[in-house]
N, C-alpha and C positions, 0 to 999 in steps of 0.2 A: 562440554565446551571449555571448562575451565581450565581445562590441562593443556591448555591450547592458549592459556590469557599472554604469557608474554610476547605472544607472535603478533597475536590480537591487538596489542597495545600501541603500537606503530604501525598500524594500516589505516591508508589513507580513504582506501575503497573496498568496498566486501561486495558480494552478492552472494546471498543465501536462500536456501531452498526452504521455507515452513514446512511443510507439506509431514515430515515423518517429527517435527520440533513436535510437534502438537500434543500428540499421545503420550511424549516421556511426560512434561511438565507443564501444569497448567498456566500455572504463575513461575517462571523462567527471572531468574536473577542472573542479569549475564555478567561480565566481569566488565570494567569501564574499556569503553574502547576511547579513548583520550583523541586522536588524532584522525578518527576518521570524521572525515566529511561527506563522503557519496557513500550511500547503502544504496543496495538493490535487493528487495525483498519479493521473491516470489511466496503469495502466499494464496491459502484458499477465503476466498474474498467472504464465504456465507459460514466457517469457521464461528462457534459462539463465544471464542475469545479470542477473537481478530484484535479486537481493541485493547485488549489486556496484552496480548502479544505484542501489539505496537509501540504500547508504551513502555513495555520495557527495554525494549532498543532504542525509545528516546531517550527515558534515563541513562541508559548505559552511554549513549553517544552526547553528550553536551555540546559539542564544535558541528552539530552536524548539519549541514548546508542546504545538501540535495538530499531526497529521499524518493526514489523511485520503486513503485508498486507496481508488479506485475502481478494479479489478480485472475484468478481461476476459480469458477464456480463448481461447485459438485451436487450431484443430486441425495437429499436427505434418505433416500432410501439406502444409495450406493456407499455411503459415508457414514459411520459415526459421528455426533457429534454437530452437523451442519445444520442448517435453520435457521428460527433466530441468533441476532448478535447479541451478546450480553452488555448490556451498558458499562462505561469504563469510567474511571475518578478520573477526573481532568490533570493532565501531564502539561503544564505551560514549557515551554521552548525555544527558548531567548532565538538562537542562531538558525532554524532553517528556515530559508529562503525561497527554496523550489521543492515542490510537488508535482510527480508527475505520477500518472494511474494509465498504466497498460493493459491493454486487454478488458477496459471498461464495460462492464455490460449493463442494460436496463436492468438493475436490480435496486431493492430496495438496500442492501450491504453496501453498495460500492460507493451511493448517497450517504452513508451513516460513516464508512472510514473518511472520506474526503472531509465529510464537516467537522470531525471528531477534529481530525490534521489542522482545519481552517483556525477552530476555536482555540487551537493549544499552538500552531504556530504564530508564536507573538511577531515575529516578527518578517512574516510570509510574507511573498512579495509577486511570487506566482503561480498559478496552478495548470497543469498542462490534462487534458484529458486524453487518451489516445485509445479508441478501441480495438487497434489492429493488435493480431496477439501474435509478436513476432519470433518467441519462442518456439513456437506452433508452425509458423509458415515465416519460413525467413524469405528474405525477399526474393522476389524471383519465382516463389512458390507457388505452385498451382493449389487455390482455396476453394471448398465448395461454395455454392451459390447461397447455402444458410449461414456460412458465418459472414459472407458477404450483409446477406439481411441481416444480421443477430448489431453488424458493425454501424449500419447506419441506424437499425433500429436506436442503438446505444450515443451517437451523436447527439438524437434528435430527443432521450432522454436527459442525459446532460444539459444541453440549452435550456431543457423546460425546467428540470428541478435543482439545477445546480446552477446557472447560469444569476439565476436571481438571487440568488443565497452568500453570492461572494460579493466580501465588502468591498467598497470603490478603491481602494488602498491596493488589492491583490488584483494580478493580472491574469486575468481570464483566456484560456487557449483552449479550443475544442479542434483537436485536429481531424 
């Protein structure tokens, strides 16, 4: 990616894929992205350095505003790598504002990045939950009846253990 930093340095919005980051480099130094404000990070949410992963795009992004997670789970047999999350050093983060978590599922990872975001976004202001994984079924799309259930299942998780967990300062959205 670094061969790529002065392109990097003037982008206001990125959306990038984790998914093949994972395997080159554990701990990823990316190069500053100075001007970006909206990332869109698709990543695999049960990954055991989800959180190391994140916090390197917070450091690298200082100005950054939005930060939206599209969040994919994989099964520990099918993947290398997945299971538990590795704990991360706390990353504080003056400037983002908004959190949003796409494709949310009842899992115990998708609780552990949001809080990770909650505790180091100093200066959050709202958290968006959204389970529909619109990657996967853009709109219009015919979904089967399991990720229908997987989707409210993942609402009604949300309310229960995230719901209570965000301070009265940050604005709560379970869509």
């Amino acid at each position: 990616m670094c061969q790529f930093s002065f392109i990097l340095f003037g982008l206001r919005s990125f959306l990038l894929c984790l998914f093949g980051f994972q395997g080159h480099n554990e701990n990823p130094v990316l190069p500053l992205l100075a001007n970006l404000t909206h990332l869109e990070l698709l990543v695999a949410a049960n990954y055991y350095k989800a959180l190391h992963h994140l916090n390197s795009f917070l450091k690298a992004s200082p100005y950054l505003q939005r930060l939206s997670l599209m969040l994919q789970l994989y099964s520990e047999r099918a993947c290398m790598g997945m299971g538990e999350i590795e704990k991360a050093a706390d990353c504080p983060h003056n400037n983002l504002k908004v959190v949003e978590t796409v494709g949310y599922r009842a899992h115990k990872s998708g609780v552990e990045l949001v809080m990770h975001l909650i505790k180091n976004g100093l200066g959050l202001e709202k958290i968006v939950i959204d389970p529909v994984r619109t990657w996967r079924y853009p709109h219009g799309a015919d979904k089967p009846h399991t990720e229908l259930d997987e989707e409210v299942k993942a609402r009604d998780h949300a309310k229960q253990y995230l719901e209570a967990k965000i301070p009265s300062t940050v604005e709560f959205v379970c869509l």
